[in-house]
VMD Tcl script that draws the C-alpha trace (Angstrom):
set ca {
  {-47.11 23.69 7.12}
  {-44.59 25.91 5.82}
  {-41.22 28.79 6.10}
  {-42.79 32.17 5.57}
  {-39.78 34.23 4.20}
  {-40.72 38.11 5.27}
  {-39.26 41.50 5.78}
  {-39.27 43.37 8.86}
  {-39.51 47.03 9.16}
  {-35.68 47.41 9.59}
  {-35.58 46.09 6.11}
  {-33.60 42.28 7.18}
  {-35.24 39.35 5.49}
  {-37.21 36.86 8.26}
  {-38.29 33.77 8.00}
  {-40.76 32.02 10.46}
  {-41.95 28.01 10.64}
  {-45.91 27.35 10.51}
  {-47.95 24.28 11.66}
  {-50.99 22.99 9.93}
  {-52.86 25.19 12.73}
  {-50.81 28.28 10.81}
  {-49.55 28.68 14.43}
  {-46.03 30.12 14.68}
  {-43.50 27.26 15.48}
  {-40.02 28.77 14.72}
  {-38.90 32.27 14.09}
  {-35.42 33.41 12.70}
  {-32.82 35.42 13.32}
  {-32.86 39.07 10.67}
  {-31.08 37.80 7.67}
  {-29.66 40.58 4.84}
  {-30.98 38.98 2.07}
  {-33.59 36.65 0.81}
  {-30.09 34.37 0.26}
  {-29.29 33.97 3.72}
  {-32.81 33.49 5.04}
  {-32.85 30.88 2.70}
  {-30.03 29.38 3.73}
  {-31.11 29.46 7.49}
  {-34.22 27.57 5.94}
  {-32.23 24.91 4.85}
  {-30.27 24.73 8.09}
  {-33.12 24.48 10.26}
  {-34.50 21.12 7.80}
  {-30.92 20.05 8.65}
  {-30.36 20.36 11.85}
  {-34.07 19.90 13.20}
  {-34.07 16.00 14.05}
  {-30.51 16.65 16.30}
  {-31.96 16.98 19.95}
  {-28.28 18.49 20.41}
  {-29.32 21.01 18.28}
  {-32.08 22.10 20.58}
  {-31.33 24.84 23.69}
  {-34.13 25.17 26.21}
  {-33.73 28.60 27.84}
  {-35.77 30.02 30.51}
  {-36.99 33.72 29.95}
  {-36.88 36.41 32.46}
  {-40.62 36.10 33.46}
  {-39.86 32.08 33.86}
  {-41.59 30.72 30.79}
  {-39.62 28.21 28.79}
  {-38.14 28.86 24.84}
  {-36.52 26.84 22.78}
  {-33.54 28.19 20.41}
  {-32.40 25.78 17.81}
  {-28.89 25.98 16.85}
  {-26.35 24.94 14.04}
  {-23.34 22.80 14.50}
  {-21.23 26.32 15.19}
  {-23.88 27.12 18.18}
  {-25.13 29.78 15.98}
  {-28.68 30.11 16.29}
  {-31.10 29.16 13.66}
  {-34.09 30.17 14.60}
  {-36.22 30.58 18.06}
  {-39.80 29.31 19.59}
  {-42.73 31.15 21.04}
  {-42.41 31.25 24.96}
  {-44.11 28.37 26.42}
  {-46.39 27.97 29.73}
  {-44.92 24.13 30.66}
  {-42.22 22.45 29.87}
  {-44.39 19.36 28.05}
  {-45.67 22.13 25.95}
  {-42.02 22.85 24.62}
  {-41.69 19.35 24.15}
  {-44.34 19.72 22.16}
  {-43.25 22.40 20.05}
  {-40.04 20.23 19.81}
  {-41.93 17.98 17.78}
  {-44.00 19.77 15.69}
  {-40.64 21.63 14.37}
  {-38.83 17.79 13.91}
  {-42.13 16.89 11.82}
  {-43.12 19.94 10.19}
  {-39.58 21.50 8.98}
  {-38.45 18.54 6.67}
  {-41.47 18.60 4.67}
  {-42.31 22.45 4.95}
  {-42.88 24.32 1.52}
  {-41.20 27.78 0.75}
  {-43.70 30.91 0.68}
  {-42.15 34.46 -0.34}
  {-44.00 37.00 0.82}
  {-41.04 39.77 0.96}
  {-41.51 42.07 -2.18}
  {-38.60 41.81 -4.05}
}
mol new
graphics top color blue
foreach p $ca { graphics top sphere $p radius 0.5 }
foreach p [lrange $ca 0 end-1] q [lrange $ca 1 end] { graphics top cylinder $p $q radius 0.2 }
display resetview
């Protein structure tokens, strides 16, 4: 379990929540610098255990996401789309038990 902090080809700094599985829990927002990724890192450990702090959206093809958002509604960081609702729930839970403990891996070059 851990935050992978990353580039992406348009250069912003990413950072993206693993399980034990090294399946892909969470995913941010593009950050522009390793500063602010960081920072969304330590908003998600924050903010994880709120179920307030959760928004279950339904995408266009009618499979379930989560978002998880900060206390200004910005958002943190987004799930994987989902094929049932108990899997979301699911996914709920893995971020609310892996995110607290999660180490910090840097993989962007800098």
């Amino acid at each position: 379990m851990k935050f992978e902090l990353f580039k992406g080809q348009n250069d912003k700094v990413y950072f993206r929540l693993k399980a034990r599985n090294g399946q892909v829990i969470l995913t941010s927002q593009g950050y522009s610098n390793k500063s602010g990724a960081k920072n969304g890192i330590e908003s998600v450990q924050k903010n994880c255990h709120d179920d307030n702090c959760y928004e279950i959206k339904e995408a266009k093809n009618g499979k379930p996401f989560f978002n998880l958002i900060a206390a200004n509604k910005q958002i943190i960081g987004n799930s994987q789309m989902y094929a049932s609702m108990a899997s979301l729930r699911s996914g709920i839970a893995s971020v609310k038990k892996v995110a607290p403990e999660a180490r910090v891996e840097d993989l962007t070059a800098e």
